[in-house]
C-alpha positions, -999 to 999 in steps of 0.1 A, spaced: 0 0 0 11 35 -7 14 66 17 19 102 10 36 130 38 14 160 31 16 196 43 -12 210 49 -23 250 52 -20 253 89 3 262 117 10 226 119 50 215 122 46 181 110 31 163 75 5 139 78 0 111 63 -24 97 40 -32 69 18 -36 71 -18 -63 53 -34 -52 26 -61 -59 42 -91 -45 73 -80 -10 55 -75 8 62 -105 -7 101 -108 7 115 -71 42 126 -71 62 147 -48 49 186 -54 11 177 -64 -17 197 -46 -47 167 -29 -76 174 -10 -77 155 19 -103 152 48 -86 168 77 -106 174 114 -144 166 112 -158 182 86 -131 203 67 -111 198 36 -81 213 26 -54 216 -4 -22 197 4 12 196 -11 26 160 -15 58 159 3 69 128 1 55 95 -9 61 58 5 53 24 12 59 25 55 29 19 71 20 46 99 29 35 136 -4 46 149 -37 32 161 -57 61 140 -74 48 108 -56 62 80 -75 89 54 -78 83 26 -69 108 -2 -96 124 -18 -88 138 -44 -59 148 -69 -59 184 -84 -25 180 -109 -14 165 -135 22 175 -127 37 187 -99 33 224 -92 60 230 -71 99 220 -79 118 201 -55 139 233 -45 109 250 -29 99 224 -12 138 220 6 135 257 9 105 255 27 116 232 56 147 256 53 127 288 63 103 264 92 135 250 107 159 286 107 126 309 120 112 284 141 81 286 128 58 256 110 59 243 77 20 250 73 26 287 75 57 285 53 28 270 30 1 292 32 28 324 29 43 305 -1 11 292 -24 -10 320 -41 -45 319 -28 -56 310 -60 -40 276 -57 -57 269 -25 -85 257 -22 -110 249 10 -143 239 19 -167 261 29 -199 252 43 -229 250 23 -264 253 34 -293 239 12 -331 248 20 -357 223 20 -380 236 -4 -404 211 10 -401 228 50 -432 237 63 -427 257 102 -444 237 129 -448 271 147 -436 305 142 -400 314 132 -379 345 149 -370 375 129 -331 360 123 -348 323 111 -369 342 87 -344 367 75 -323 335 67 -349 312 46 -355 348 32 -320 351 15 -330 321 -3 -354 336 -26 -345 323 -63 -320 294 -50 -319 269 -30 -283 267 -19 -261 295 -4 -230 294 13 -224 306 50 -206 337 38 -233 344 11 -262 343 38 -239 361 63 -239 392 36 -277 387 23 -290 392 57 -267 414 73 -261 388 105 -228 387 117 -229 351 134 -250 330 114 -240 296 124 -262 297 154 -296 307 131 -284 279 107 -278 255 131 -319 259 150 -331 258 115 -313 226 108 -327 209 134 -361 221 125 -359 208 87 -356 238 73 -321 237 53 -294 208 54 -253 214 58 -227 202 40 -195 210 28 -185 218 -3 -150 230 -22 -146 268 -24 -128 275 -63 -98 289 -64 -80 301 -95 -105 312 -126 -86 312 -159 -97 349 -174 -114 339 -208 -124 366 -236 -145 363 -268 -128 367 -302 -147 367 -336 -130 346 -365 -144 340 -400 -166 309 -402 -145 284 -430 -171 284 -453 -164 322 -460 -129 317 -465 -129 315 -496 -131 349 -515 -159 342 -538 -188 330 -511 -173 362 -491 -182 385 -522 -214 366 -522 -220 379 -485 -212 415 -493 -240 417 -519 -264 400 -491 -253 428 -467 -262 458 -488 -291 466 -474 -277 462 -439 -254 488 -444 -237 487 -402 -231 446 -404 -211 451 -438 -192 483 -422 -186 455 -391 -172 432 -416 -147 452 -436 -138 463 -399 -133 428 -390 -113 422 -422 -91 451 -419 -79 440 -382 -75 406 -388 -62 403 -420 -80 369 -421 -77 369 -462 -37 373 -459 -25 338 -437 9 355 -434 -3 383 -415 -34 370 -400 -40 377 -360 -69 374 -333 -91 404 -332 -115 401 -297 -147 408 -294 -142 440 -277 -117 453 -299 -139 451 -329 -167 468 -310 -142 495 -298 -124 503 -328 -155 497 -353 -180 523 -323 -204 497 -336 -236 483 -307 -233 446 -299 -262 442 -316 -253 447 -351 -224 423 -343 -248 400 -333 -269 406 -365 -235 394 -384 -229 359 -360 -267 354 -369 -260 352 -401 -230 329 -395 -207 350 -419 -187 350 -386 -187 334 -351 -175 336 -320 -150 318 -295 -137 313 -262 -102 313 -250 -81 321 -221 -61 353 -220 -36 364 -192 -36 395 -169 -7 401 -170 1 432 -188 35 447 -186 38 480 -210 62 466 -235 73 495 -257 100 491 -287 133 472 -270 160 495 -261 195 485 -260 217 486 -227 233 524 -219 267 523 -218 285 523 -187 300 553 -170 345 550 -162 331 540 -123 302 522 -133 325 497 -159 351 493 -128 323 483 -101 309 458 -130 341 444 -129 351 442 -94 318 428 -90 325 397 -117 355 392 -96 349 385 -63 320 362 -77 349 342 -85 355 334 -51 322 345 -31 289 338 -37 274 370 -26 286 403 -30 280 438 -17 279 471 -37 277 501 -15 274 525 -40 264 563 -30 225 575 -38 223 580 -72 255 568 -85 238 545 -110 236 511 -90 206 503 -110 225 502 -143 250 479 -131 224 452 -123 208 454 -155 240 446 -168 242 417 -147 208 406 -155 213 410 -191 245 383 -184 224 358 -169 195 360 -192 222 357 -218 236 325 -205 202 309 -203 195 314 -164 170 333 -147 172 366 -124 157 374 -94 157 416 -87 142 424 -54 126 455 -44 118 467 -7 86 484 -15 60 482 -38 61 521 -46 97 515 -63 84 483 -86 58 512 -103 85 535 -113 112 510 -123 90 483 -142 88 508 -172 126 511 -175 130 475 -171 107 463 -197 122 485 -218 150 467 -222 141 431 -218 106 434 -229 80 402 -224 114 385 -206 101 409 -174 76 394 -148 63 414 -119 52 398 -91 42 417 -55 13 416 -31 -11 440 -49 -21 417 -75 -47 399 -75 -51 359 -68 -58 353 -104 -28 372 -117 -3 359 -92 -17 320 -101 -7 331 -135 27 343 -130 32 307 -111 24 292 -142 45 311 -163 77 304 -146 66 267 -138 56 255 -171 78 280 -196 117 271 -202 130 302 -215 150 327 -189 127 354 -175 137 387 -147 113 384 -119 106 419 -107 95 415 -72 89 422 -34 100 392 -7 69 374 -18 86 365 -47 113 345 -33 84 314 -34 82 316 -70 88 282 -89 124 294 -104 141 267 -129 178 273 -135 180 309 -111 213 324 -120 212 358 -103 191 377 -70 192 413 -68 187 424 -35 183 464 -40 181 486 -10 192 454 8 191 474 45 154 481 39 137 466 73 104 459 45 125 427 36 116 416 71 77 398 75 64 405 105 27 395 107 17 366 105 40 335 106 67 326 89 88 356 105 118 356 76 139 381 65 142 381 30 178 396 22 187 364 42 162 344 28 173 352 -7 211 344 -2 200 306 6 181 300 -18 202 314 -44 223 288 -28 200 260 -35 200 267 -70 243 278 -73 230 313 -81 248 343 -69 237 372 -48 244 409 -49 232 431 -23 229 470 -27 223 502 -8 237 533 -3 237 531 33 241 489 42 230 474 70 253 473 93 252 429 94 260 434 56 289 452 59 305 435 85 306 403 68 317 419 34 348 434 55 351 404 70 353 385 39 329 365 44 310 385 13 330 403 -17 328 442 -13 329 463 -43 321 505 -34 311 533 -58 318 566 -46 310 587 -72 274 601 -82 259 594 -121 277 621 -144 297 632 -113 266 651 -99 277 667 -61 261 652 -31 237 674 -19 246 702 12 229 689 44 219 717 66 215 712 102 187 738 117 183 742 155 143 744 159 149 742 196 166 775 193 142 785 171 112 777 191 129 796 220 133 828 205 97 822 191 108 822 154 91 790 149 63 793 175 33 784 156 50 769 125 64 737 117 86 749 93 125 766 101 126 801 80 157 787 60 134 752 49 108 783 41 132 805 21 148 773 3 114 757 -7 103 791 -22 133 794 -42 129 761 -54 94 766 -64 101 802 -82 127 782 -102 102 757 -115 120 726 -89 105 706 -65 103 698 -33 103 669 -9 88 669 30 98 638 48 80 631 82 81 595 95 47 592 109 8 596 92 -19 610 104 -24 647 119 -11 645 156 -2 612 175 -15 627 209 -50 644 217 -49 661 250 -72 675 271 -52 710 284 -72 709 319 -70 673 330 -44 659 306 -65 630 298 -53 609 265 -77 586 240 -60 556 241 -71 522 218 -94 497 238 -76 468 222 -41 482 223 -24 501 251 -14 529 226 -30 563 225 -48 573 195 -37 593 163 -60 624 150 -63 619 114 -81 655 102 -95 640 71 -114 614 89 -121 633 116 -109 603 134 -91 590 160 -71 559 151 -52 526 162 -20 520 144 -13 491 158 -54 473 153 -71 495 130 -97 504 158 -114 541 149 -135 562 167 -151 599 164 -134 629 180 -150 638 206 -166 671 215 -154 677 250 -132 656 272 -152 625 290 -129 629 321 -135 668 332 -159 679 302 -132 703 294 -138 718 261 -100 727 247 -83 690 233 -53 701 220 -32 681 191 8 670 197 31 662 177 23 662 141 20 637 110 20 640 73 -16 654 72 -7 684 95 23 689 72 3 688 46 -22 716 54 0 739 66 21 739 30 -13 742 16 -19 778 38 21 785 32 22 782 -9 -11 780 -17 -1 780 -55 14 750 -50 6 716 -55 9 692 -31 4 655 -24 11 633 2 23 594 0 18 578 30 -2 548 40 -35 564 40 -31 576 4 -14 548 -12 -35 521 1 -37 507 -37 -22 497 -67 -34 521 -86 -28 553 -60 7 544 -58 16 545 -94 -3 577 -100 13 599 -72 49 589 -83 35 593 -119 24 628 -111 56 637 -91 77 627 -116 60 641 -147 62 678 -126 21 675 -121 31 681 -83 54 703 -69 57 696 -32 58 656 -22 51 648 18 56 613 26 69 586 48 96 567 50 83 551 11 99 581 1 133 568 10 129 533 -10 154 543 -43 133 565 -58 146 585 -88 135 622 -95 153 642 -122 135 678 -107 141 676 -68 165 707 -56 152 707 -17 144 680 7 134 688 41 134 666 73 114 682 94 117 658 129 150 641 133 146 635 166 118 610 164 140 591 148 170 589 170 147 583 202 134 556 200 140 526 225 158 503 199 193 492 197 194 497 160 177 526 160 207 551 150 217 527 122 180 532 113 180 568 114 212 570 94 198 553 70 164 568 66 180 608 66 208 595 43 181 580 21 158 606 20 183 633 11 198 612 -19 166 627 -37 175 662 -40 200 676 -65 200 638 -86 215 656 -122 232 686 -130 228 701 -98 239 706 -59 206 695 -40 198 714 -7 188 695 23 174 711 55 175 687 86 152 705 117 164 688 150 168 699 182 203 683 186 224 698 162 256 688 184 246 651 183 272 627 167 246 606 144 235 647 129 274 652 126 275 621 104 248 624 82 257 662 77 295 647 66 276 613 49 303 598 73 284 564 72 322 544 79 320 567 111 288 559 116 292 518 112 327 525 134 305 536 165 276 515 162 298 482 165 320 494 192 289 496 212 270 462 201 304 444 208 304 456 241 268 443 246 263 411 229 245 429 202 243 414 162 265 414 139 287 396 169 252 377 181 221 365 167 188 378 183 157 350 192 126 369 205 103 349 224 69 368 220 42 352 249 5 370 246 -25 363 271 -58 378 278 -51 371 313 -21 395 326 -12 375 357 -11 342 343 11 355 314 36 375 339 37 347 364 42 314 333 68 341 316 90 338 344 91 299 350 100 300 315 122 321 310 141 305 343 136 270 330 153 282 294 182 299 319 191 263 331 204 254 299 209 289 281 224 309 314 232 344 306 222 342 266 186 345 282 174 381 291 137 388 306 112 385 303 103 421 302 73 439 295 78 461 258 71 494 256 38 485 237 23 462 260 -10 452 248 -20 447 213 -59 434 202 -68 429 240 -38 406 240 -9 416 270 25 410 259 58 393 276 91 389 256 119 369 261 152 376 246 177 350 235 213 363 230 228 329 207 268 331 195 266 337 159 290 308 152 265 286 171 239 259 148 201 269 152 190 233 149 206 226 187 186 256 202 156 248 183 153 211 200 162 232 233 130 252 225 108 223 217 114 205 245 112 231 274 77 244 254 64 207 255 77 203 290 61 236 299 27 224 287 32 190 305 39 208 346 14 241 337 -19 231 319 -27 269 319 4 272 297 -19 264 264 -35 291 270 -5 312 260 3 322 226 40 320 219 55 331 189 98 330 179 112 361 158 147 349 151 169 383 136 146 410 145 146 445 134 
């Protein structure tokens, strides 16, 4: 008898296994998506991970598979090794590694159905939420629970269904919820018999009286060339109807006639704008000499670093190196932080390598990332993959070459939900897996990154001049706290030189961007009598103002509510706004230069697709003069126009109560002001702080980011900090405060017995409560030269042994982030 492992689409560490059904022997193979019965009444999608003939040591009747959804296997065997890869470093399971790694689309799961007995009749009368349910059958006679849930407006329906159920009324079962839809379009095609010239001249003199179906058909003829086989194409039913601004009904006038018909096939979404193919620039003296270097240290290193300055022209060097693998017949992998960046960069790369591009990131739909998976499963030729960390799961054959641009970017890190990976580090294994190479870049490196490429341990190749030697731009320290005490900037946000320099750049035709690393309009309401603060109900954070909204928001849980009119503690009527956010920034350049215009990219704004793509469309076509934004501002962007950048609260981001957080900052104002002055000219950048004096301002003002890297590991040596030691967060969260402080602790001291001093805590965070949820954390300090797989068992068996002495200890929800940021 035969036995498949599968992995199913839960946080479940281990396969299970199944049996496969005779005649489905042959047809399962390692990578195939079943559905298998799994819990009472629930079926899932599972991937095949291994298949056998050893009978299961257990006294459990084995399931049987139920069904098989492939032909061939859907994923290739590197994935799957990658997979157990990213469960066993982040200590997570390989269900989640599954359910982050599969489109939705290729997923599928019952849902339960609910089918009404048209032949019910009520025994006595039925409450309003029994009748409101039969009601949402009207015209069918099966619905699922989600489609009754949003006929009738219930929230919990189950209970309703359940009483009617036992009345007679409707009957449950489960049933398979689709998953990927091929997209299919109508095209219109000649019917054979009118092939032939002379029954085709015979139709003309049939449609001269119906003078719109013969226009239709010498439209038809004209786009299709159907007469001329050497130039003959598909012409789609709404192409005809669009360029012929005929109604559907004259075309169905002509299929009624059966000059022409119709048919179905499947198209594809995807749709990158492919414009005539450009060949490569040619490389600048500097450029040509990384390129080089670069080539050479893959020699003897797998994974290289280019620290090359903002706007040096990093991007043209790994087009180059792209264009080498695609050349030799491999593929390439270029990864992008953010989303924002993939809008303004796919044009220029599909320029050059045309339908060879594929984009892959979050924003697409189910159906359009299915496709992509099939594209690069089932087509041989070498493609780029344009993509965020998602794309890392992609089915590569024969990966040559990652790109991991802006490689210091904490977006490469998931954090919600499970698996926890970081994808710079994720990416350098599996290039790896398939003997690729990897080459990480950024003008400012993480810190981890550098090390190991002075260490050796990656090449290093540095570019230190700008694109057509452009000047860096003039950093400008600004004292607001001198400012604000000689009232200068008393009811303004803005320093008078950020004022004068913005103006000037706006007289000139330039433009301007306003960086301000937090949305919203204030973080803090305040009541000025009592000092009372909103703060979430779920989360123990106060609330942000968000002007547009008129709301007061939850960062952390989404929760919302209505500003109120006078404070519920004292019924004080001043509540007065601190701090400020984009929004405030916003308005306040609005009253300032109200000629301008201004737009602001934050999350709030950019929420889509579509919203992202047309602010950096606008900015960069001069449509807007003044950009505010978040930190997406500081993801690589390129803007030919931008003479002043302004960084209106440095502070914020030096204070903050993370080890990393001046590497951070660094990063984020060195970033930021690698916008300004990117061509012919010196760029200005003002940077508002009340700590002029302060080392980490010294170093930005001098890009000094050797200094910076200099200090920063002096003081992690010292304290056991990364690059020298790897970080483990233990996250514990509990409804019940008490039970989670007191557990925490016999944890955390059972862990010490075989850990000692490489366990700190636990300690409560600064945040702690999140979605009613109260929050422990205890940190792990591990030796970086130390195996994972050893402290992994360790954590395993103290968690099982935990649940074994303290039942209460299930109630816990424990979570590992290995390499936080």
């Amino acid at each position: 008898m035969t036995y498949a492992e599968v992995i199913l689409p839960l946080p479940l560490e281990e396969t299970y296994t199944y049996r496969i059904p005779p005649d489905m022997e042959k047809a399962v193979t390692v990578g195939c998506r079943v559905i298998v019965h799994f819990g009472k009444k629930r079926y899932y999608t599972a991937i095949v991970a291994e298949v056998h003939t050893r009978a299961p040591q257990s006294d459990y009747a084995t399931k049987e598979i139920f069904a098989l959804l492939d032909a061939a296997p859907i994923l290739r065997r590197p994935q799957l090794r990658f997979w157990r890869w990213i469960a066993s470093y982040y200590l997570c399971a390989l269900g989640d590694v599954y359910k982050a790694a599969l489109p939705s689309g290729l997923k599928l799961e019952s849902e339960t159905a609910v089918t009404y007995n048209e032949a019910f009749e009520a025994d006595g009368p039925l409450r309003p939420n029994e009748q409101s349910v039969l009601d949402a059958f009207a015209g069918t006679v099966r619905l699922t629970v989600s489609e009754i849930e949003r006929k009738t407006g219930l929230r919990n329906v189950m209970p309703v269904v359940t009483s009617l159920m036992s009345r007679g009324a409707v009957v449950i079962n489960e049933e398979i919820k689709k998953g990927f839809v091929p997209k299919m379009q109508t095209f219109i095609r000649l019917a054979p018999e009118y092939q032939d010239e002379k029954v085709l001249h015979a139709a003309f003199d049939e449609l001269r009286r119906a003078k719109k179906q013969e226009t239709l058909l010498m439209t038809f003829l004209e786009l299709s060339h159907a007469l001329n086989p050497a130039l003959a194409r598909e012409v789609s039913k709404k192409e005809l109807l669009e360029y012929s601004q005929m109604a559907p009904a004259v075309l169905t006038g002509l299929l009624s006639r059966g000059i022409v018909e119709s048919y179905e096939k499947e198209v594809g979404r995807l749709q990158v704008p492919v414009s005539r193919l450009r060949p490569l620039s040619p490389l600048t003296e500097a450029q040509e000499k990384a390129y080089d270097e670069i080539h050479e240290a893959f020699k003897s290193k797998d994974i290289c670093l280019l620290h090359g300055v903002t706007s040096s022209g990093k991007t043209e060097i790994y087009v180059r190196m792209i264009a080498d693998a695609l050349r030799s017949g491999r593929q390439a992998l270029y990864m992008l932080p953010e989303i924002a960046i993939t809008t303004q960069i796919t044009e220029r790369l599909a320029r050059l390598f045309g339908d060879k591009l594929v984009v892959y990131h979050s924003k697409f739909s189910d159906n359009e990332r299915v496709e992509i998976w099939n594209k690069l499963l089932h087509e041989g030729e070498p493609l780029v993959v344009l993509g965020v960390r998602s794309s890392l799961f992609l089915p590569f054959k024969n990966l040559g070459l990652v790109i991991v641009d802006e490689e210091h970017e904490t977006s490469y890190k998931q954090q919600d939900p499970s698996p926890r990976y970081h994808a710079r580090s994720a990416a350098t294994v599996l290039a790896n897996m398939h003997g690729a190479k990897t080459l990480l870049g950024s003008a400012t490196p993480s810190i981890d990154s550098y090390f190991n490429a002075t260490n050796g341990k990656y090449g290093l190749v540095e570019l230190k001049t700008r694109y057509g030697n452009c000047l860096m731009p003039e950093i400008i320290p600004v004292d607001v706290k001198e400012l604000k005490r000689k009232k200068i900037m008393k009811d303004t946000l803005f320093s008078p030189l950020l004022i004068r320099k913005m103006q000037e750049a706006l007289d000139g035709g330039e433009q301007v961007i306003l960086f301000q690393n937090r949305r919203g309009f204030a973080p803090v309401m305040e009541c000025r009598h009592c000092g009372w603060i909103p703060h979430c109900v779920h989360c123990d954070v106060s609330l942000t103002y968000h002007k547009f909204k008129n709301q007061l928001v939850c960062h952390y849980c989404g929760y919302t509510q209505y500003v109120p009119y006078q404070c519920p503690a004292c019924e004080g009527q001043e509540l007065r706004m601190l701090g400020f956010g984009t929004e405030k920034v916003e308005e306040e350049i609005n009253a300032l230069f109200p000629s301008a215009r201004v737009e602001r990219l934050d999350m709030d704004t950019a929420r889509t697709r579509s919203a992202y793509e047309r602010i950096l469309s606008d900015y960069e076509k001069g449509k807007t003069n003044i950009l505010i934004g978040t930190q997406m501002l500081t993801k690589g962007l390129d803007f030919e126009n931008v003479s002043v950048v302004g960084i209106l609260n440095a502070d914020s981001l030096m204070n903050f109560p993370d080890f990393r957080a001046h590497e951070r900052a660094f990063q984020l104002m060195v970033q930021v002001s690698g916008r300004a002055g990117r061509r012919d000219k010196q760029g200005t950048v003002i940077l508002q702080t009340s700590q002029p004096e302060h080392p980490l301002i010294q170093m930005v003002g001098q890009l000094d980011y050797k200094g910076m890297v200099s200090l920063q590991l002096s003081e992690r040596s010292m304290f056991r900090y990364p690059p020298y030691y790897r970080l483990i967060v233990m996250v514990l969260r509990s409804r019940n405060e008490t039970v989670l402080r007191e557990l925490s602790e016999v944890y955390a001291r059972k862990l010490e017995q075989h850990l000692g001093d490489r366990v700190l805590g636990p300690v409560t965070p600064v945040i702690t409560r999140i979605q009613t949820l109260y929050i422990r954390q205890i940190l792990l300090k591990i030796e970086t030269s130390a195996s994972i797989s050893p402290v992994r068992e360790l954590l395993d068996q103290t968690h099982k042994e935990m649940q074994r002495q303290y039942p209460t200890f299930k109630q816990l929800i424990l979570h590992y982030d290995v390499d936080p940021v």
